[in-house]
C-alpha positions in Angstrom: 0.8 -12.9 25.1 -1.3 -14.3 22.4 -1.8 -14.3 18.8 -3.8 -11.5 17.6 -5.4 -13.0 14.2 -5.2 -15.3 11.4 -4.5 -19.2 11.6 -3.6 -19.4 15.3 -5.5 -16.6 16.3 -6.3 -16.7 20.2 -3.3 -19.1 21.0 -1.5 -18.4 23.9 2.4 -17.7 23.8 5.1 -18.8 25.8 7.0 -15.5 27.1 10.9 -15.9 26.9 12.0 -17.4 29.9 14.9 -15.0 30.8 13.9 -11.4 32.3 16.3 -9.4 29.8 13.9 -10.2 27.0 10.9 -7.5 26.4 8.3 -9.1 24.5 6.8 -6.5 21.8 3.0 -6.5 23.4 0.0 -7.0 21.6 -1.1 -3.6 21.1 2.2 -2.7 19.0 2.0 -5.7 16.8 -1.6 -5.3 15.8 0.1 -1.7 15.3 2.6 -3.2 12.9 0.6 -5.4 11.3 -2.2 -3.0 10.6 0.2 -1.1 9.1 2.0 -3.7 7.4 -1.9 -4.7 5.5 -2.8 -1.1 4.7 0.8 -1.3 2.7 -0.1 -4.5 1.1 3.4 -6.0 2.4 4.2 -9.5 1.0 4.4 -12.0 3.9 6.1 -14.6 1.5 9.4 -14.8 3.3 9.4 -13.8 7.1 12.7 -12.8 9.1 12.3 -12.6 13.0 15.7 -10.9 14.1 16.1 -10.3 17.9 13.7 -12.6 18.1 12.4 -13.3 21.7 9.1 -15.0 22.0 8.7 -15.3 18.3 5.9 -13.3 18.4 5.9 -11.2 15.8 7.0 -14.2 12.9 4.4 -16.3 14.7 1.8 -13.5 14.2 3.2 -12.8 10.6 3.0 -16.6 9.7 -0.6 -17.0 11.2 -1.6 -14.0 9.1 -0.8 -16.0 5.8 2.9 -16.1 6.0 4.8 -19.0 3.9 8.1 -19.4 5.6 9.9 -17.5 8.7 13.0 -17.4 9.8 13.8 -16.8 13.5 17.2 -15.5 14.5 17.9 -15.6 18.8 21.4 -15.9 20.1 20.2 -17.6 23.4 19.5 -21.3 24.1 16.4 -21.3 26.2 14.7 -18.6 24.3 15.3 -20.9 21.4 13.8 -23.9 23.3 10.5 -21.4 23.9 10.3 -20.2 20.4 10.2 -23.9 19.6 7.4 -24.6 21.5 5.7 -22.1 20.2 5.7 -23.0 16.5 4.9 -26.4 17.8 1.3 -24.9 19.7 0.3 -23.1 16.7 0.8 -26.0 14.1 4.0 -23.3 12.2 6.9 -25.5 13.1 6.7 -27.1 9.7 6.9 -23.2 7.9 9.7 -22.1 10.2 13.1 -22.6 11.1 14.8 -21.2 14.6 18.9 -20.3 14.0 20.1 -20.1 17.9 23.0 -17.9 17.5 23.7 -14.5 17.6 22.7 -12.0 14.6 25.3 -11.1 12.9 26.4 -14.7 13.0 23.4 -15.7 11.7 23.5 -13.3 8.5 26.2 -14.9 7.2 24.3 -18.1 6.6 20.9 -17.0 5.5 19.4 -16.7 2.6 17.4 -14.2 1.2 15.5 -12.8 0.3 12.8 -12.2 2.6 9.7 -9.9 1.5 9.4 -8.7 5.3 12.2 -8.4 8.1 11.0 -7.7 11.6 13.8 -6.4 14.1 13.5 -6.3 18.0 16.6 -5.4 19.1 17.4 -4.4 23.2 16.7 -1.0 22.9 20.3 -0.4 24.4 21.6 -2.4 21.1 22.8 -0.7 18.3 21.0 -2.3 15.6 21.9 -0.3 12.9 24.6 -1.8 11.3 23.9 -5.6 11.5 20.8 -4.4 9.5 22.7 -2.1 7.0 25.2 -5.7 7.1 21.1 -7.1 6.5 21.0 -4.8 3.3 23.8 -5.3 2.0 24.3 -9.0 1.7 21.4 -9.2 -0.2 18.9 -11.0 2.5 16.7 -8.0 1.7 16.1 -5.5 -1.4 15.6 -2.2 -1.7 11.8 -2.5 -3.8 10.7 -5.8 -2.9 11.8 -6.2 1.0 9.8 -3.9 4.2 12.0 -4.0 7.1 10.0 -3.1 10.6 12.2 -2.1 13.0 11.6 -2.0 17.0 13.5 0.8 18.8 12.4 3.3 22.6 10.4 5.9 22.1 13.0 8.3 23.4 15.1 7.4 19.7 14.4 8.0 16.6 15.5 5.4 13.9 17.6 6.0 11.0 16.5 7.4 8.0 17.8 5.1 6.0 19.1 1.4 6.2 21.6 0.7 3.4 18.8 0.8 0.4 15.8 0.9 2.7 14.3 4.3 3.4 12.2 5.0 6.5 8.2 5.2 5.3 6.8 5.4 8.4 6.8 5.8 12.0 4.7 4.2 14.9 4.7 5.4 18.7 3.3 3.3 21.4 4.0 4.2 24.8 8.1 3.3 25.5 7.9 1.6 21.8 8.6 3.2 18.5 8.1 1.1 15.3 10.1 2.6 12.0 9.4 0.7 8.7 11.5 0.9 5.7 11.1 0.5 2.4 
C-alpha cells in the first residue's frame, strides 16, 4: 500500500496490523480521488472515519489537504496510523482519536469540507453518519461525504442533508459520494 500522488507520493504504508481490517486498495482510492478532483471537492478539513491504515486521509492530505482527522476505535491500528503520519512528514496536519465512532462524534468539531467513511462492510454505517449530519460536523452544500460499502449493497440515497451524487464499483468495493 502506498501513496498514490501529491506530497508523499510513492511512500510506503504500514497495513493495520490486525486481520479484521480491509485496507481500501489503491486502485479504489485513485477511484475516489479522481472523482473527488473532477468535482473540485475542498480538501480544507479531512475526516477519516473507520479509519484503518489512514490511507485515504493520508492520500487526501498529501493531495493538498490542510487538516485531517482520523477516527479508529482500536489501539494498535492507532499506533500504525501514527507511524504513518510520522513517514510522510502529516503528523503535524493531523490528529488520530482512538475510540470508537460514534464516541468520537460527540467531541469533534466540524466542519469538515470532505468526510471519507470505511466502515466493515457487515457495519451499519448509516446512522452514525446521519448522527455525522446532524450534529453539524458536516453541511449539506459545503461538505462531500465518500462512503465505502460491498458491492453486493447499495448505499443510501440520502444521509441526513447529503444526497448520493454518485456511484463507484470496483470489484467487492462500492464507493457512494454525497453531496
Amino acid at each position: 500500500m502506498r501513496v498514490i500522488a501529491g506530497q508523499a507520493k510513492g511512500h510506503r504504508l504500514a497495513g493495520p496490523p490486525s486481520r479484521a481490517t480491509r485496507p481500501t486498495s489503491d486502485l479504489v482510492r485513485g477511484a475516489i480521488f479522481s472523482a473527488l478532483e473532477s468535482m473540485g471537492v475542498d480538501l480544507t478539513r479531512v475526516l477519516d472515519l473507520y479509519a484503518g491504515s489512514g490511507a485515504l486521509g493520508i492520500e487526501a492530505l498529501s493531495r493538498g489537504g490542510e487538516w485531517c482527522d482520523f477516527v479508529e476505535k482500536d489501539a494498535r491500528t492507532c499506533a500504525s496510523i501514527r507511524e504513518n503520519l510520522a513517514k510522510t512528514r502529516f503528523d503535524g496536519r493531523a490528529k488520530v482519536h482512538c475510540a470508537p465512532v460514534e464516541r468520537a462524534l460527540a467531541r469533534l468539531e466540524g466542519p469538515y469540507t470532505l468526510v471519507l467513511a470505511d466502515p466493515p462492510y457487515a457495519q451499519e454505517a448509516a446512522p452514525p453518519l446521519e448522527r455525522l449530519v446532524e450534529s453539524g460536523l458536516a453541511e449539506a452544500g459545503r461538505t462531500v461525504l465518500v462512503l465505502e460499502h460491498s458491492s453486493r449493497e447499495e448505499g443510501p440515497e440520502r444521509l441526513g442533508g447529503l444526497s448520493q451524487v454518485k456511484t463507484l464499483r470496483h470489484g467487492d468495493s462500492a464507493v457512494s459520494i454525497y453531496r
